[in-house]
C-alpha positions in Angstrom: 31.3 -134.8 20.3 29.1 -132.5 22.1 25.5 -132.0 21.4 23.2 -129.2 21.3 19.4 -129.6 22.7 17.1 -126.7 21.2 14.0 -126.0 22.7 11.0 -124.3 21.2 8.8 -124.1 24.4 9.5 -124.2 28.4 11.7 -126.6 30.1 9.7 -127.5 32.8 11.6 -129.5 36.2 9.8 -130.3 39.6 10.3 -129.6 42.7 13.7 -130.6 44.1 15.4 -131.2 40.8 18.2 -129.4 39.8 19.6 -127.7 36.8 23.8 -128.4 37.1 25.8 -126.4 35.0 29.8 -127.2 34.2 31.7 -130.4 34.0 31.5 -130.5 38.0 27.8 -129.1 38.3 29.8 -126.1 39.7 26.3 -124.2 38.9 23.1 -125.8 40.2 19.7 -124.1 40.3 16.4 -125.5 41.6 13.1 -125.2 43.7 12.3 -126.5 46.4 8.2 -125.9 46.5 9.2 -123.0 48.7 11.7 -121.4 47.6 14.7 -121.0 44.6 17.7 -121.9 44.8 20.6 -120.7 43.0 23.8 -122.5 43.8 27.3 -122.2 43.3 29.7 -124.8 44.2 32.9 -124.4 42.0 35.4 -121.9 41.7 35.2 -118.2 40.4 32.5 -115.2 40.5 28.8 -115.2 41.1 27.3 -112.2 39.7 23.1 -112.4 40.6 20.6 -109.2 39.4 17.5 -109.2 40.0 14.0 -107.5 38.8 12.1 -108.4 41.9 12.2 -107.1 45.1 15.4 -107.6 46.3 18.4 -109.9 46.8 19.4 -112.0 49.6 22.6 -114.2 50.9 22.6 -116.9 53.7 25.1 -119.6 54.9 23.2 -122.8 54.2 19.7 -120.9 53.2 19.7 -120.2 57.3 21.8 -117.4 58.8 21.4 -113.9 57.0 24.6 -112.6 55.6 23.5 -110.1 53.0 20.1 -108.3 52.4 19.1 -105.9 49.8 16.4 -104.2 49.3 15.4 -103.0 45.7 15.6 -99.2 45.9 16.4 -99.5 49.8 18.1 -100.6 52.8 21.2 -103.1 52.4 21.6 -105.1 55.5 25.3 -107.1 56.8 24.9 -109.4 59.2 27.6 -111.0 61.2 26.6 -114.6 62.6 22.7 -113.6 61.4 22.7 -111.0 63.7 22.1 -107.4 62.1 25.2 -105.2 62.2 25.1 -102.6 59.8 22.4 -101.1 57.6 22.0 -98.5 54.8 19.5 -96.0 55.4 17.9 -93.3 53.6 20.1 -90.5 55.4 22.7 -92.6 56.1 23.6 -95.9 57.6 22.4 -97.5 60.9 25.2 -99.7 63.2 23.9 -101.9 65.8 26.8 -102.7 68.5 30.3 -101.5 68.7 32.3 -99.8 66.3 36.2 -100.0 66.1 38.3 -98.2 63.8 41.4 -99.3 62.7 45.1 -97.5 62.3 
């Protein structure tokens, strides 16, 4: 039988200990005195919005994937390395550019 918790104040966790969401913790989110995490290790969509400043995506919280920018510039990167970037007049390409049939 499952059970419901209900809270009438914060859930407070420490450092380094995770809230795991789904029967396989598919959904884990935590942080780490430095930063938050927000983890997903199962199958399906992860859909993140945000009201700070912007949003960003790493491989293994090291190399830069994704960044973007509130209002501004979204940056791809390919192996953490800056590739392509949206601009205020346009977009901004750093290294070769092949186009496809």
């Amino acid at each position: 039988m499952a059970q419901t918790i209900k809270l009438t104040g914060n859930l407070s966790l420490g450092d380094n200990v995770k809230a795991q969401f789904g029967a396989g913790n598919d959904l884990q989110i935590y942080h780490d005195g430095g930063n938050s995490w927000i983890r997903d290790v199962g199958t399906g969509v992860l859909d993140i919005s945000t009201n700070g400043t912007g949003i960003q995506l790493t491989k293994n919280g090291a190399e830069g994937m994704i960044n973007a920018l509130v209002d501004g510039a979204v940056t791809l990167y390919y192996d953490s390395s800056p590739k392509l970037a949206t601009t205020s007049s346009g977009i901004s390409v750093t290294g070769d550019i092949t186009l496809g049939d």
